[in-house]
N, C-alpha and C positions, 0 to 999 in steps of 0.2 A: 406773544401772539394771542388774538383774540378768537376764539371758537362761538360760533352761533352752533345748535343744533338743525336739522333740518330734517329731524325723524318726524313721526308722528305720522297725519292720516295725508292718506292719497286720494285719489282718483284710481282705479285700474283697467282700464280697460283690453281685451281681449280677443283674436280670432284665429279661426283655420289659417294659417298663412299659406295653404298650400292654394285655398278658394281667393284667399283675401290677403292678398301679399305686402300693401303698398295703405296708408291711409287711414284717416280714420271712421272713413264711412263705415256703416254694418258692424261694426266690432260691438260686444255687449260691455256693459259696465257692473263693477262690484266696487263697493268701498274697498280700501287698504291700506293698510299698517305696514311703515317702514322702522327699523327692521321686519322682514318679514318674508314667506313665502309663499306664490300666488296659489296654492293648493289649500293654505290655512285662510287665504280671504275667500275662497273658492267655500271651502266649509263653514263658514261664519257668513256668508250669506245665502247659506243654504241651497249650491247648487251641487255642491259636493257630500255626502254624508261621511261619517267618519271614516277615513281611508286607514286607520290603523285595526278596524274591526272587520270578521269574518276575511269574504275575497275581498274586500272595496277597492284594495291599490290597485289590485286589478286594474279599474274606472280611469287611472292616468295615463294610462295609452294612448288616447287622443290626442291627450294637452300635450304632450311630446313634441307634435310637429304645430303648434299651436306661436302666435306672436303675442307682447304682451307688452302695454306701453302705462307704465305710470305719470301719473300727472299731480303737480301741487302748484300754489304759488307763493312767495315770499317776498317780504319788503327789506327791501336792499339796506344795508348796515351805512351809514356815515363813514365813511373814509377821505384820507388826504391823499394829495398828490404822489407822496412818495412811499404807501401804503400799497398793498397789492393786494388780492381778493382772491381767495382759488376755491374752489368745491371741492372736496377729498372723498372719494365714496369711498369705503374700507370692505366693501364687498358688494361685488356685482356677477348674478350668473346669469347669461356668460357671455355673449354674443348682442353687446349693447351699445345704443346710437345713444346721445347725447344729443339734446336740446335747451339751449336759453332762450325765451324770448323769438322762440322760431329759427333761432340759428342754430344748424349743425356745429356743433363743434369739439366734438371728440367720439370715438370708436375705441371699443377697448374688445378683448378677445379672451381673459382670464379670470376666471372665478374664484382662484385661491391668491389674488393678493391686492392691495390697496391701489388706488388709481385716485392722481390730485391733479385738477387744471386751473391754469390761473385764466379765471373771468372775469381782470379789473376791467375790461374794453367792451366787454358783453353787458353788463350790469348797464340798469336804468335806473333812475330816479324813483323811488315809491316800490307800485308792485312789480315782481319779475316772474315770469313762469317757466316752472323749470319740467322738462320730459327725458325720461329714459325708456329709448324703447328696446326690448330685448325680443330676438330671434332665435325661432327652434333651433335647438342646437344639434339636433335630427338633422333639419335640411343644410346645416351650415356645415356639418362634417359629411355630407353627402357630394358637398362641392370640393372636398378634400382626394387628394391620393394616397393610396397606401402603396406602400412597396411591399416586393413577395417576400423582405425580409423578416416584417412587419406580423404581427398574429398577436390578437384576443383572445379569453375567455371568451363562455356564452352573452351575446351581450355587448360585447366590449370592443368591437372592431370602430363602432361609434365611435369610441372612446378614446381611441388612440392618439391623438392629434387635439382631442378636446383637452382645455385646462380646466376641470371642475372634477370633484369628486370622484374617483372610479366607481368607487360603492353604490354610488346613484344608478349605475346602469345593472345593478344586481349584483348579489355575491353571493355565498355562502350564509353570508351573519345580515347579510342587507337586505331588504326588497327592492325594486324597480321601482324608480323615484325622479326620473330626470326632471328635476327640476327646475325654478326657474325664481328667481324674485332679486329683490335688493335686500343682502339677507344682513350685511352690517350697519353700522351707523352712517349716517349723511352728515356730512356737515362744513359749514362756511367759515374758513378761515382767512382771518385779516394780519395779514405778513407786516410787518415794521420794514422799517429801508437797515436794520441791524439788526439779525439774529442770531443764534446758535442754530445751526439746522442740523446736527448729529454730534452725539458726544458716545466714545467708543471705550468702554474701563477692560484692561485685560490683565491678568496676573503673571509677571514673568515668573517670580520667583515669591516662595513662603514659606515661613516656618514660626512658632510660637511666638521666636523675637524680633522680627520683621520679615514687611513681605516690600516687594519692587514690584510698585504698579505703575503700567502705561494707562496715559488718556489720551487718546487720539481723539482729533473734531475738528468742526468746519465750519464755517459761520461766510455770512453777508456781510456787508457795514458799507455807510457811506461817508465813514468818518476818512477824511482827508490826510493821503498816505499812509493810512494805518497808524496816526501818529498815537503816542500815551496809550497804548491796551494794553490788556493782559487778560491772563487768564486766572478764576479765582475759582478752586475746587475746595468744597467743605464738605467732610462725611459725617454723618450725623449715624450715631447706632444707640436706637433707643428710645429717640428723644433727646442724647446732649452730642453734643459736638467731641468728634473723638479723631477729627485731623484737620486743617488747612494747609493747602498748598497751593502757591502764586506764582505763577511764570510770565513774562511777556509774551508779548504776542506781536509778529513782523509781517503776518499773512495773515489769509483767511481761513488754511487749514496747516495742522502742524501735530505735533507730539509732545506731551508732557512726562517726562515720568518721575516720579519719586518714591520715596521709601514712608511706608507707614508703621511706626515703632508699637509692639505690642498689640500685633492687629487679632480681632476676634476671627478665625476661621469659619468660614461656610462645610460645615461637615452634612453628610448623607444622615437620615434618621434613622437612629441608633448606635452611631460613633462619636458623636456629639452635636455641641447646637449648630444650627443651620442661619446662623447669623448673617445678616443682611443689613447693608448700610445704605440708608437715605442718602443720596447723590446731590447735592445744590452749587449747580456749575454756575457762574458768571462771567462774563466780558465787561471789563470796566475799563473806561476812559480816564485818564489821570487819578484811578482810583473811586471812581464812580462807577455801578452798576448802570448798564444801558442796552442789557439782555441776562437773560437766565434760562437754564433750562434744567428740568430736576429727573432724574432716571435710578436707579438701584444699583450695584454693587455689591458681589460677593467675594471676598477674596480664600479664594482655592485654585488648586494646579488640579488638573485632571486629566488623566493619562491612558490610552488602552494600552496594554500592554499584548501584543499578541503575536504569534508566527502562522505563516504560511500553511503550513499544515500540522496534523498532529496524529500521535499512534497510540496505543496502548503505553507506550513508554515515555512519552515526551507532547511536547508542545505547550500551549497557552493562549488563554482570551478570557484576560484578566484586567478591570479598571483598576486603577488607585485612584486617588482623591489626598491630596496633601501627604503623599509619599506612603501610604498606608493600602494595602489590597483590601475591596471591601467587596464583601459576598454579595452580591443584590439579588434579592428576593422582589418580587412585583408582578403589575401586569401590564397586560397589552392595553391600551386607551385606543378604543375603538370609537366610531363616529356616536360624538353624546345623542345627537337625534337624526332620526331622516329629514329632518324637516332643519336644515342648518341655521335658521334664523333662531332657533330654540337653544343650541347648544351654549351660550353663553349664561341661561338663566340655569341650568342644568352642573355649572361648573363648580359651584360651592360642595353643593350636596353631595356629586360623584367622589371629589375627591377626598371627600371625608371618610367614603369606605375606603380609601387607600390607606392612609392613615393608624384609622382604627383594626384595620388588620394589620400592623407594621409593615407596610408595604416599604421598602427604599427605592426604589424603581419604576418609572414607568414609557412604555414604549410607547410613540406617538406613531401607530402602524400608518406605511406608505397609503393607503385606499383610502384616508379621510381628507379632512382640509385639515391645513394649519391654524392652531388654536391658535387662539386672541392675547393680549400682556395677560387679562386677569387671568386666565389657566396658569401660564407661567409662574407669576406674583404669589399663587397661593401653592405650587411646587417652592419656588424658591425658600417660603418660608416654612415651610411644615419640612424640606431635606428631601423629598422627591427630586430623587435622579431624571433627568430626564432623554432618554434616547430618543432622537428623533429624526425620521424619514422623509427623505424627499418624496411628494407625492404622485408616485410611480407605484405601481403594484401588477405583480403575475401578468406579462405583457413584453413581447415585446416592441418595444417604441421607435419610431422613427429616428434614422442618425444621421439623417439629410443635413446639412447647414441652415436651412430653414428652423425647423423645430430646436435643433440645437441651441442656438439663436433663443429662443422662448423659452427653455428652460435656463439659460443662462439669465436672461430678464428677470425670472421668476427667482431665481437662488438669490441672485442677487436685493432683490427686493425684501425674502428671508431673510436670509442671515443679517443684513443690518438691521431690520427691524428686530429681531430677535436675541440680538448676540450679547446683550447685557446680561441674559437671566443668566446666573449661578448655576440653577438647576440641570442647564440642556447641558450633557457630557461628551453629546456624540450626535455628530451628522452623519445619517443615513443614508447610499443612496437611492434605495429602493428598499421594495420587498417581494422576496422570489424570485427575482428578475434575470436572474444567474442561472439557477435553476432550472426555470423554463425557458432557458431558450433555444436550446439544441443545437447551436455553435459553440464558439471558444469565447465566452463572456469579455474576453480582451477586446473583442471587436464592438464592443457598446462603447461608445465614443461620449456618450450623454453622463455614464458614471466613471468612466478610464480619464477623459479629457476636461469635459464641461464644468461638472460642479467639485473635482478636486479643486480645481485652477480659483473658481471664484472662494472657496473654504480659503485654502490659501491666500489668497487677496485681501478679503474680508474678515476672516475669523482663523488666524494663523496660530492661535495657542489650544486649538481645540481639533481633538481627533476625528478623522473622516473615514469612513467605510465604506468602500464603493455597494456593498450590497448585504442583505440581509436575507440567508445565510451568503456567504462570500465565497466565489470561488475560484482561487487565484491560480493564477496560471501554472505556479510546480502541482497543484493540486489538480487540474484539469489535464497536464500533460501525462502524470502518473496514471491515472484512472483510464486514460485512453478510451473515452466514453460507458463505462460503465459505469453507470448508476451508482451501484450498491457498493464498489468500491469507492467513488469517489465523497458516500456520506460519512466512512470510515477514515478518509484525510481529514474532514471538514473542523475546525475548531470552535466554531459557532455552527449552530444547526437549529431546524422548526424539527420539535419532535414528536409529528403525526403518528407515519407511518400505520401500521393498520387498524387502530385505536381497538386491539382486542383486549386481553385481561391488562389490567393498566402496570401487572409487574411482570409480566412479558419479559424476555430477554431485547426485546426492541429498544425497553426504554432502559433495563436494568445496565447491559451490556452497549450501549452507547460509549464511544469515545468521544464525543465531543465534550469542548470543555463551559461548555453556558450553550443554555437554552433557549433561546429569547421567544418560542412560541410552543407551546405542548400546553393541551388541553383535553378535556370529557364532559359528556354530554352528560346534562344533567333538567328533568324537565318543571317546570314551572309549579309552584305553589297553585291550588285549585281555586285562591281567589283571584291570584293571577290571571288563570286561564281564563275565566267566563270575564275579563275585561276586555278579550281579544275575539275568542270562540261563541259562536252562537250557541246556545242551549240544546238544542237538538243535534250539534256535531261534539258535545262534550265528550262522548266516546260511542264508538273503541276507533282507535285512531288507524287502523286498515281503513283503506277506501274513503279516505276522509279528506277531503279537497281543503279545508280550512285549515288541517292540520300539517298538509303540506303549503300550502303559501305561506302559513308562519314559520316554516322552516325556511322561508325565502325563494322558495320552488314558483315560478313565477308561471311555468307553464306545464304545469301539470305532472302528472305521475313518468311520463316521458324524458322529463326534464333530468339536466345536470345535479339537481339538489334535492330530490327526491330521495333520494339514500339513508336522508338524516335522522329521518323520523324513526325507521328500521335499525337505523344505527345503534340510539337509544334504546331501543327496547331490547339487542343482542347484546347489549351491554349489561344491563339486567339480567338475562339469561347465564351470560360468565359469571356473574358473581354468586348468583342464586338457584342457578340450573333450574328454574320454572321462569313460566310467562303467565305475567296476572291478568285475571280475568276482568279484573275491577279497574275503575280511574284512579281510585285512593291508592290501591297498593301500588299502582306503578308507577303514581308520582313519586311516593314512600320510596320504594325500593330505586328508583332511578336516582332519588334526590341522593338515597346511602351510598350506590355506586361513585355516583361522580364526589363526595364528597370524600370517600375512602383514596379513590385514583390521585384528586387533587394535594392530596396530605400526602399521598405518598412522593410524588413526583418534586414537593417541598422537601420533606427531609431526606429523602433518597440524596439529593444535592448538599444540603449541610452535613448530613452522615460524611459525603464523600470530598468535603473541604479539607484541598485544596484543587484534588485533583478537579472537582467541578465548582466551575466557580459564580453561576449563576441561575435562576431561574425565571423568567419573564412568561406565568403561564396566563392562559386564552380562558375566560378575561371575566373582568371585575363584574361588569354591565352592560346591558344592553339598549342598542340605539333605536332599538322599537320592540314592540312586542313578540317575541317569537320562542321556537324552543330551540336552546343553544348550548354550547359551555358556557356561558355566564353564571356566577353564582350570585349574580342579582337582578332580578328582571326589570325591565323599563321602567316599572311602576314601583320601585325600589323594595319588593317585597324579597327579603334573601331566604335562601335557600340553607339547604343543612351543610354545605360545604363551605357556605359562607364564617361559620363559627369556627369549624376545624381548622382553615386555612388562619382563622384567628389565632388560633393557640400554637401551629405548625411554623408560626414566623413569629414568635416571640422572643425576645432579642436572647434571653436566657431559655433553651427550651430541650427536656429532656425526651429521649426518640428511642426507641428500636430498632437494630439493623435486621435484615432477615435472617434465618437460620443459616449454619453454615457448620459443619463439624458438631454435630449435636447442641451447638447454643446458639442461642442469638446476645446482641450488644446493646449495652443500657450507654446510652452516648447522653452527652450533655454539650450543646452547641451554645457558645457565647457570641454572639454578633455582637460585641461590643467591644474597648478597644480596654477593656481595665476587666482583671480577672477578679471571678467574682465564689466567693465560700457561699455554701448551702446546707442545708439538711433534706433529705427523701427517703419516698416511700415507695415502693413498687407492689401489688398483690394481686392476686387471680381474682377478676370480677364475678366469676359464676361463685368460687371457694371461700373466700376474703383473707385467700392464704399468700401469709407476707411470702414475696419473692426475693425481693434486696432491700434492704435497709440502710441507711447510714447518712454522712457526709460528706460530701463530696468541694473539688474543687474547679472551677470552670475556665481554664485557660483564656485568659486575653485573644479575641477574632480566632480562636480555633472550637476543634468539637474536637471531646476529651473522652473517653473512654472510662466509665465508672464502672461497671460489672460486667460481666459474662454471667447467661443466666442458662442451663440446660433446658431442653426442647425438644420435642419430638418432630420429625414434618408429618408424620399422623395427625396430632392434632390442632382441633379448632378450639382456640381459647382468648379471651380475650385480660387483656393488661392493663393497669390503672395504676398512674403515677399522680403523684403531689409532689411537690416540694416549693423552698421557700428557701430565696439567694439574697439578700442583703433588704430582706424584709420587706420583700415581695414574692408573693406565690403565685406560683403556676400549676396547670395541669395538662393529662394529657391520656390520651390514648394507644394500645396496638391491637389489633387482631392479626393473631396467629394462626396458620391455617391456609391452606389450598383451600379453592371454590370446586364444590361449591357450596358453598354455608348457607344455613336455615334460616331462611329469611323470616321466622316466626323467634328463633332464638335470636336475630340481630335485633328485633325490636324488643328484647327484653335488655338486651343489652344498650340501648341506644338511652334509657333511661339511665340507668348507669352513667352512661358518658356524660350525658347533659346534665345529672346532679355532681358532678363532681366538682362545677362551678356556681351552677346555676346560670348559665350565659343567655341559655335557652330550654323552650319547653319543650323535653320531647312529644308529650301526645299533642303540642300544634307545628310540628313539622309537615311540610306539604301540605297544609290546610288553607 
């Protein structure tokens, strides 16, 4: 199949469609870029000034109920009779007419997924002109019904019925964004009268000395009765060719399966390589090629393992990965940008903080869109797990047949597009959605009914979760609507709660067994802020209208999301019992809290393997500039909890447990699948008096218990470890101590910490 592109510049033009509903009279015009979003032509021809600075998002309320019609032209490609032409737009938001040449001919109503029409009958000779016009999606969900079953966030009642982003309509981590553009690529494709149109690789079965793989696919041809085909699959890892396999072919869809001898596994990063094989499928006619189509393959089995509910004494919600339980440490993948035409330029960079913190996980939270191959392509290959959610979030949604209907469209149109990457482990079917919604979550018919049925259909060797946290019906029966009993079933859980000292017994005395969301605030680096903050609201952040919109607070000190900024700063106060007077100290002292919270909340989890078996905390980066849990602001400047989180997920990494019977525990966690010898150091960073010494040995995927050290819970002191496991070193930190500690003694010590690698500097933290 032949691609033209059809990105590049537009025509935009735009109106009130509430004054000016219908036409192109009156509308004003801006140039535009496709991909793109009509807020960024909006700025770039200077009618919009920078909506990421001070209030300015503010300024988008208008465009809300606003219509907005692109225009280009193009010269029609040369094609044959038995050729066929179609337009594929890979992202339209949301509520968009379709125009060739003047004729209507297509309407589409979803913003998170690809939409192809075939216009060999439309097309003309020479030039053709093509228009999308897009409709407030304000008035178009206005024309909508809700049922009283039905309920929002602030914000979000819009949102219910709409297919685009939740986030856009405000959140917690988001601004108010509703947006609007043609935010993927465009493009003209010329169809053959014989293709491959889907090729499906799944793993039944694997182990070092082979694995049995299906290839399921489907193809066109106008070859007569299907005579002399087949099918020809070559996997390539590497660069050389490391299987062929050849089947006939009697239809135009069918199943392949065979065995590949000595296959390379796809492992999680840090259990080993995350190998990936180049795909190059063929259809040949008496042994001729006469289509191809090339896709990736990872061969791994991957499994949740989990029950129902769980108690202090039992349960589980544990992956494997090739018959192996693997700890995943990571985080939440929140929306790369508010402005979603952006987030694909933004996907290299991001995920190389994952990465380089050892991250093995990452959640694709329900509130964004679903990312593009390249996100995936570069999980795939770096071992990034990937969970991912159907996009649903804190709502609940319509379970009319109508809507049902549309989310079944849209799964469907996921999961195929998606189900080759290696990485994705687990479908989603929401987030929160269980939780919020004050009946017996059996009666969500959208994550019980809908998108099990189509996982199953479509992607039958990969686990599905109706919700995130999940709350199943023994677990919902027992609790008998109690809350706080029913978070004590739960075997997955978000672990908010009232985000006071971060070793609280909330978090410490948790029974659930994986985390997939817990997070602390933590506030932006001071070059950070003056990207976002005007000069004269740099501080003090009481009464500071700037400093609440970038907490997301869209309407004022009134608002739902007002809280956050106060949050932060009583966050500081638990750890340090004073409130700083200054910007410097309490970016300083915020940036130590949340960096101390996020370290803990990491090994608290590996300390306590097997019984917990994961951590997915909130979150790497953010999707615009704000003050957040993020330990890396929009403008990728990280923060002090950025490094710790470095050293707290290293695959070999030595921790302290808390005190407990006059000592605390020098633990040594191996994430990795082969046990590994060392030598260490342990001593008092105020005294530089050795505490434990020796060598130790690091159990294969477990955490090993090397010393007991005595301890007082009097005092505050802080711990400095080294060591060095098959010739590689590590380091690390503990402070010991109840808050609330001197925040003049932490910054003596914080130097300390940072020379004991040199990773970072500490007198340019929060600078």
């Amino acid at each position: 199949m032949k691609t033209i592109s059809l990105n590049g510049d537009y025509l935009l033009r735009y109106a009130d469609e509430q004054s000016n509903p219908t036409g192109i009279d009156g509308m004003a015009t801006v140039p535009a870029t496709v991909p793109g979003n009509v807020e960024i032509d909006l700025m770039n021809a200077g009618v919009l000034p920078d909506i990421f600075f001070g209030n300015n998002v503010k300024l988008l309320r208008p465009y809300e109920f606003y219509r907005w019609r692109y225009e280009r032209t193009f010269t029609a490609p040369e094609f044959t009779q038995k050729q066929r032409v179609f337009l594929h737009f890979q992202g339209v938001d949301c509520f968009a007419d379709y125009f060739l040449n003047g004729t209507h001919f297509a309407r589409t109503e979803n913003a998170l997924i690809d939409h192809r029409f075939d216009v060999t009958e439309l097309l003309q000779k020479g030039e053709n002109a093509l228009a999308v016009e897009l409709h407030s999606p304000i008035l178009e969900a206005a024309k909508l019904d809700v049922d009283a079953y039905s309920k929002g966030l602030q914000g979000g009642y819009e949102a219910l019925r709409v297919r685009k982003a939740p986030s856009g309509y405000g959140w917690d981590i988001m601004p108010r964004t509703v947006s609007a553009g043609i935010w993927r690529d465009v493009l003209l494709e010329i169809e053959e009268p014989t293709e491959i149109t889907d090729v499906y690789f799944s793993t039944i079965s694997c182990d070092s000395k082979r694995a049995q793989i299906a290839c399921q696919f489907k193809c066109h041809t106008d070859v007569p009765f299907y005579q002399g085909l087949s099918l020809r699959v070559t996997g390539m890892l590497r660069g050389k060719t490391a299987f062929v396999h050849e089947t006939p072919v009697r239809f135009v869809c069918g199943r392949a399966d065979f065995t590949v001898e000595n296959p390379a596994l796809w492992w999680p990063r840090g259990y080993g390589e995350a190998n990936v094989y180049d795909m190059h499928v063929e259809l040949l006619r008496d042994g001729t090629p006469i289509a191809h189509r090339d896709t990736t393959m990872g061969i791994r089995t991957a499994h949740l393992n989990r029950t129902e509910t769980t108690d202090v004494d039992g349960g589980e919600f544990c992956f494997e990965i090739n018959g192996e339980k693997i700890l995943c440490k990571g985080s939440n993948w929140v929306p790369a940008d508010a402005m979603h035409s952006r987030d694909a330029s933004r996907y290299e960079k991001m995920l190389e903080l994952w990465t380089d913190t050892h991250c093995n996980i990452l959640r694709c939270w329900g509130g964004n869109v679903y990312e593009d191959h390249a996100f995936f392509d570069i999980c795939d290959r770096n071992g990034i797990m990937v969970w991912q959610d159907f996009t649903m979030a804190c709502a609940n949604y319509p379970i009319d047949e109508g809507f049902m209907e549309v989310i079944r469209k849209e799964a469907e149109s996921v999961v195929t597009k998606l189900r080759n990457h290696p990485s994705i482990i687990l479908w989603s079917g929401d987030n929160e959605c269980d939780v919020m919604l004050g009946f017996d979550p059996a009666v969500n018919r959208l994550t019980r009914e809908t998108l099990p049925q189509v996982v199953t259909r479509l992607d039958p060797y990969r686990a599905y979760l109706a919700s995130s946290p999940y709350v199943s019906p023994e677990a919902y029966q027992r609790a008998k609507g109690n809350r706080k009993v029913l978070n004590q079933l739960m075997p997955e859980q978000h672990l908010w709660g009232p985000r006071d000292y971060f070793k609280s017994s909330f978090y410490t005395q948790a029974v659930s067994h994986f985390a997939s969301e817990t997070g602390y605030h933590g506030c932006n680096s001071l070059s950070s802020i003056r990207n976002f903050i005007s000069e004269d609201k740099l501080w003090p952040w009481q009464d500071n209208d700037e400093w609440l919109t970038h907490a997301a607070e869209m309407y004022g000190p009134a608002g739902g999301y007002a809280y956050r900024i106060k949050l932060m700063a009583d966050q500081i106060h638990e750890l340090f019992g004073m409130d700083p007077d200054n910007l410097e100290d309490f970016i300083l002292a915020s940036q130590i809290s949340q960096a101390e919270a996020k370290k803990f909340f990491i090994e608290l989890t590996r300390c306590m393997k097997w019984r917990r078996t994961g951590v997915i905390w909130w979150n790497i980066i953010d999707g615009w500039p704000q003050f957040s849990d993020a330990v890396v602001s929009y403008d990728f400047i990280k923060k002090l909890a950025y490094h710790y989180i470095k050293r707290s997920q290293q695959d070999i990494c030595l921790m302290v447990t808390e005190p407990e019977s006059w000592h605390v525990r020098l633990m040594a966690g191996n994430d990795t699948l082969v046990s590994r010898k060392g030598d260490y150091r342990m001593w008092d960073g105020d005294t530089g008096e050795i505490l434990s010494q020796g060598s130790f040995v690091a159990q294969a995927n477990s955490t090993t218990e090397i010393d007991r050290i005595r301890v007082s819970h009097g005092d505050q002191r802080l711990f400095l470890m080294e060591w060095t496991a098959d010739g590689q070193r590590g380091v690390n930190h503990y402070v010991l101590g109840k808050p609330p500690l001197s925040f003049a003694r932490y910054q003596n010590w914080l130097k300390l910490i940072a020379d004991l690698d040199g990773a970072f500097d500490a007198s340019e933290v929060g600078k």
